[in-house]
N, C-alpha and C positions, 0 to 999 in steps of 0.2 A: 102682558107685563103691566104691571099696577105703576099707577100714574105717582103715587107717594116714594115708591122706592128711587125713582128718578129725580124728584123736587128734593130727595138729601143725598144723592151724590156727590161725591168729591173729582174734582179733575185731579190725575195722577199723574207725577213725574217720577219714571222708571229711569235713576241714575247708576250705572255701572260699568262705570270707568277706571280703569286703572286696575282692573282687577285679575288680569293673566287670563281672561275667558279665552279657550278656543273654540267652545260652541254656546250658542244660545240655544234651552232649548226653547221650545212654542209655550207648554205649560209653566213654566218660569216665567212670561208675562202674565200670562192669565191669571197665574197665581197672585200676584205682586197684584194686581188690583181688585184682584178680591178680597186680599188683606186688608186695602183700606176703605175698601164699598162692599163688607161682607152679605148687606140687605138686598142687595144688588141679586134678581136671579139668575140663576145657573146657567138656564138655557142650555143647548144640548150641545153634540159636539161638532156638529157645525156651524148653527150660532151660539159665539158667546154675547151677551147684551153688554156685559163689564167691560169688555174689551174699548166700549165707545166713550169709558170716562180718560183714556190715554188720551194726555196732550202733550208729553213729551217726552223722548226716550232718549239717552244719550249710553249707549257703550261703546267709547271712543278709547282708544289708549289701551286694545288689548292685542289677542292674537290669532282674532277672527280673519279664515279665510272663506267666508260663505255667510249667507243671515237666512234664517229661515222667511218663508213666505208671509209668516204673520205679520212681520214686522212694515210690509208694504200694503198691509193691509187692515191698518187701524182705521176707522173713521172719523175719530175726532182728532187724530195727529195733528198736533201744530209745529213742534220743532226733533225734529232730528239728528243724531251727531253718531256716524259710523268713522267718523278719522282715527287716523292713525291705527288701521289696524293693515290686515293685507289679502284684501278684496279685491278679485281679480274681474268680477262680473256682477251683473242686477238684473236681478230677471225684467224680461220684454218681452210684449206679446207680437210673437208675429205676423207685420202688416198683412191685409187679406183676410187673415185668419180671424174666427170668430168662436172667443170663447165660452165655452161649455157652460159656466155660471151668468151668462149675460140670456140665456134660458130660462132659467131657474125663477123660482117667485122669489121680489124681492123682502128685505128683514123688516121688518116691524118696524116704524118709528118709533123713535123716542125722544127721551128730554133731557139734557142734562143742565143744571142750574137752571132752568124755567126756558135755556134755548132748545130748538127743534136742533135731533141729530139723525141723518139717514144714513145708509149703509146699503151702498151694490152689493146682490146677491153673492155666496160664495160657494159653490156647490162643493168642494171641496174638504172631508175632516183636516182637521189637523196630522191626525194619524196617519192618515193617508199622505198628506204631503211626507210626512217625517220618514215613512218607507221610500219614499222616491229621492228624496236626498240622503237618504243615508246607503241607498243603493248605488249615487250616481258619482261612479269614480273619477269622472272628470270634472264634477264640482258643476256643471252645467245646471241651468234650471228649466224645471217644465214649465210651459207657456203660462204666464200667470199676469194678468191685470194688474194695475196698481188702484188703491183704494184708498188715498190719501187726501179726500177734497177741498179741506182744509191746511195743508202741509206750505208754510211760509217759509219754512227754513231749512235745509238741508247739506250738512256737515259732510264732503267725502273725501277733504283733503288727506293726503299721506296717505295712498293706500297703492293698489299698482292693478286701477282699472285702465284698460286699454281704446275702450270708446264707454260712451254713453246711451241710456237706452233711447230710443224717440221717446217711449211713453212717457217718461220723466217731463219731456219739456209741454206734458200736456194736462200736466197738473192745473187745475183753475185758480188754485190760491200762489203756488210757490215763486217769492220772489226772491230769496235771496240764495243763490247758487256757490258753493265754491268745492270745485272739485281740484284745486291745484298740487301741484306736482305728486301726480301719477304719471305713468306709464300714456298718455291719451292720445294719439296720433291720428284720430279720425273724429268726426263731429258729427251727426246728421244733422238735415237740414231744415229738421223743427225747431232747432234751435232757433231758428228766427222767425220763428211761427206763433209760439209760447205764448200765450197770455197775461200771463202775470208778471214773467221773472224780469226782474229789473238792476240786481248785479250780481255778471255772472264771473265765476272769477276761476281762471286756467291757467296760471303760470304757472312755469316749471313743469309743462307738460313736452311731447315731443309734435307738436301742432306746427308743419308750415304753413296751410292753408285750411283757411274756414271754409265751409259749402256754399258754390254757385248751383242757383237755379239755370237747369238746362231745359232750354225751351222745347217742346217737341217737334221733331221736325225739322228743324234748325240748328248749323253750328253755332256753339258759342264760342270756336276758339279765337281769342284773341277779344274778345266781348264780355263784360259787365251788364247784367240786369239792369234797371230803372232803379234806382236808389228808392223811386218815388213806391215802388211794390213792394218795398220790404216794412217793414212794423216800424212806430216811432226807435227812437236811437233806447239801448240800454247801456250801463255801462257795463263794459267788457275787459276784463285784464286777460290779458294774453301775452306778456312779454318775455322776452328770451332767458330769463333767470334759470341758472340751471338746474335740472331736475333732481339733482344730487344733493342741492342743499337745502338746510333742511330750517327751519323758522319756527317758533313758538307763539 
């Protein structure tokens, strides 16, 4: 990849909201930034280079039930906005499990505006994913990493997920969270693990209790962890507003 086509890139915001989408498809991003970084190479179809001038994608306000894989796999993502549509899951890579592109050689670096941009491998076409969800009648997703390193921000209020992935909360950048009134009644317990995120925001969820650490070997019923082993304090909304109402 030529160092010049990278020193005039543009960062790109893919905004489309409001638009009655029921599907995104994969090529519809890729396209959308290559309209505005056409000098930008092709690369093949399992890496796209263009893909690493996305720094923000908002299709909030439609009637998405599902997001394709690409979209958790921008590398230069900084903000995010999936609200308000009706998303009932995010793909997660199954604890234990090691996936198939953390194999694979990883992409070429590159540049965008004179900064270093890398990208985890992704063994995966596009095409290929797009057969698998379009086969997959219960909307489920196959095991897929998230590739977000830089992702600060992430939009999921109003939609009707029912937990959250871990990998999410293992983003290095992402600090600002609000997944509020969904469907959410369970949490794992990276949530308090997180690196970055600093307000996470959950109201209007069906949340009685947040995750205790269970020691092993030991009960904990009737027992509280060490305050002193959990991560500084973030802020956290979680109060009882009900899930039915609805906020702009």
């Amino acid at each position: 990849m030529s160092e010049e086509s990278w020193k005039n890139a543009k960062a790109v915001a893919v905004v489309w909201n409001s638009m009655k989408l029921s599907l995104v498809h994969p090529m519809w991003i890729i396209e959308a930034a290559k309209y505005i970084n056409p000098n930008v190479e092709a690369g093949s179809a399992v890496m796209q280079p263009v893909l690493r001038t996305i720094t923000r994608l908002d299709i909030s306000s439609n009637k998405l039930i599902k997001l394709p894989l690409i979209v958790f796999q921008l590398p230069s993502l900084k903000s995010l906005n999936v609200s308000e549509n009706n998303l009932t899951g995010l793909p997660s890579l199954s604890p234990g499990k090691k996936k198939e592109s953390e194999m694979c050689n990883g992409m070429v670096n590159g540049r965008l505006n004179g900064k270093l941009c890398q990208s985890q491998p992704n063994c995966h076409t596009f095409q290929d994913s797009d057969a698998v969800e379009d086969n997959d009648s219960d909307f489920t997703y196959q095991e897929s990493s998230w590739d977000c390193p830089y992702l600060e921000e992430l939009e999921l209020h109003h939609n009707s997920l029912t937990t959250l992935p871990s990998c999410m909360f293992e983003l290095p950048s992402l600090k600002y969270l609000n997944a509020s009134f969904n469907d959410i009644d369970s949490l794992p317990f990276a949530m308090w693990s997180s690196p970055s995120v600093k307000n996470l925001d959950l109201k209007g969820n069906y949340l009685k209790n947040l995750p205790l650490f269970k020691a092993r070997g030991k009960s904990t019923k009737g027992k509280c962890g060490k305050t002193s082993s959990l991560p500084r304090s973030k802020v956290l909304n979680a109060n009882k507003e009900s899930p039915n109402t609805t906020t702009k």
